[in-house]
C-alpha positions in Angstrom: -40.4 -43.1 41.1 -38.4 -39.9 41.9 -38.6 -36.6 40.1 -35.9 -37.0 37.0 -36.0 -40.7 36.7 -36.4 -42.5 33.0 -40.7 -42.8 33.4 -40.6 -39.3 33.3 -39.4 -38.2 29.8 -41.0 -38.5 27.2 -41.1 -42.1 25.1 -39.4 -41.4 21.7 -41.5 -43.9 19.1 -40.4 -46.9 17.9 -38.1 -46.4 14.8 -40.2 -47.2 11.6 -39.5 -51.1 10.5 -40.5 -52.7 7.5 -43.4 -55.1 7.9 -46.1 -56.9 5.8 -49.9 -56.1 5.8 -52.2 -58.8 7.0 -53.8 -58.3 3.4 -50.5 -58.9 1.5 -49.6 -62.0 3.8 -48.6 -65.6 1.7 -47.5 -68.9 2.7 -45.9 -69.8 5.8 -46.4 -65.6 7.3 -50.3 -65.9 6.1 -50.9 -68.7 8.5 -48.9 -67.3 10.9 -50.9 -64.1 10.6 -54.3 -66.2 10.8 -52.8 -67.9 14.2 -52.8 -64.5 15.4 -55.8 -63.4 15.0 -57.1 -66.6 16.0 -55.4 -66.2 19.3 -55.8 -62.6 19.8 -57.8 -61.1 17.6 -56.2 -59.3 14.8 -52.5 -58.9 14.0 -50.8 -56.9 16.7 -47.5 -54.8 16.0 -45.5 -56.6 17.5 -46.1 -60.0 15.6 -46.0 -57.6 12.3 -42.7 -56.6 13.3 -41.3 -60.6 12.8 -43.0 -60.5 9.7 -39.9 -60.3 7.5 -38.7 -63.5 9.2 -41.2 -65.7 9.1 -39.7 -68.5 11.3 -38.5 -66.0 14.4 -42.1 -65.0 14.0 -43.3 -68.6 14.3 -40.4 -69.2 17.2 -41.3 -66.5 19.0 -44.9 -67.0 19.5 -44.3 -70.5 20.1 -42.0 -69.7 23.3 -45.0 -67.3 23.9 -47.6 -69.7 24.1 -45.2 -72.5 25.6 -44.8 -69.7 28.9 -48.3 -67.9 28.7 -50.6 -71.2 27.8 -49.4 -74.1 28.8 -50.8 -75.9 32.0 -48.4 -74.9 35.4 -48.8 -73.6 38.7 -49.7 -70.0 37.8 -53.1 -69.1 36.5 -53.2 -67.2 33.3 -54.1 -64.2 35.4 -51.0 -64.2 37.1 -48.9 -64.7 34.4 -50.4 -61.9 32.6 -50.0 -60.1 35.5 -45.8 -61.1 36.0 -45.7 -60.3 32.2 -47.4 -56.9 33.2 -45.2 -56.0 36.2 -42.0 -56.9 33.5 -43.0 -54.7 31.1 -43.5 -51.7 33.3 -40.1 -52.2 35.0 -38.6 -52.3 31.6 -40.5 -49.0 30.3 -42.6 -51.2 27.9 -45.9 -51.0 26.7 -46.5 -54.2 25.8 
């Protein structure tokens, strides 16, 4: 990229957003929460940041694994990859 362009100022953080802890999770979000770290892990911020809306969260990581998991003709490499290649054209970290 040339000199000037948007990848080279600084990234501003994300604007605080209220979420709830992993610990203080109940009902439908605390099995939500538990998928996640099933899949992943742990609770990433980005799930946190549904967690007000339970049912976008539970959308959203439905069309997640629908694209990312599901049998097709990519690999999960190269849809990790694609999904990679997005983010850093849209100045993303995820």
């Amino acid at each position: 990229m040339a000199a000037g362009s948007a990848r080279d100022t600084v990234i501003d953080a994300m604007p605080w957003i209220q979420t709830v802890r992993p610990e203080a999770a109940s009902g439908r979000l605390a099995k939500s929460y538990r998928a996640g770290v099933e899949r992943a892990g742990r609770v990433f911020g980005i799930v946190r940041t549904m967690s007000l809306q339970p049912a976008v969260l539970d959308a959203s990581m439905g069309l997640y694994v629908a694209i990312m998991k599901q049998p097709g003709e990519l690999s999960l490499a190269q849809r990790e990859m694609l999904a990679t290649v997005v983010s850093r054209a849209n100045d993303c970290h995820y």
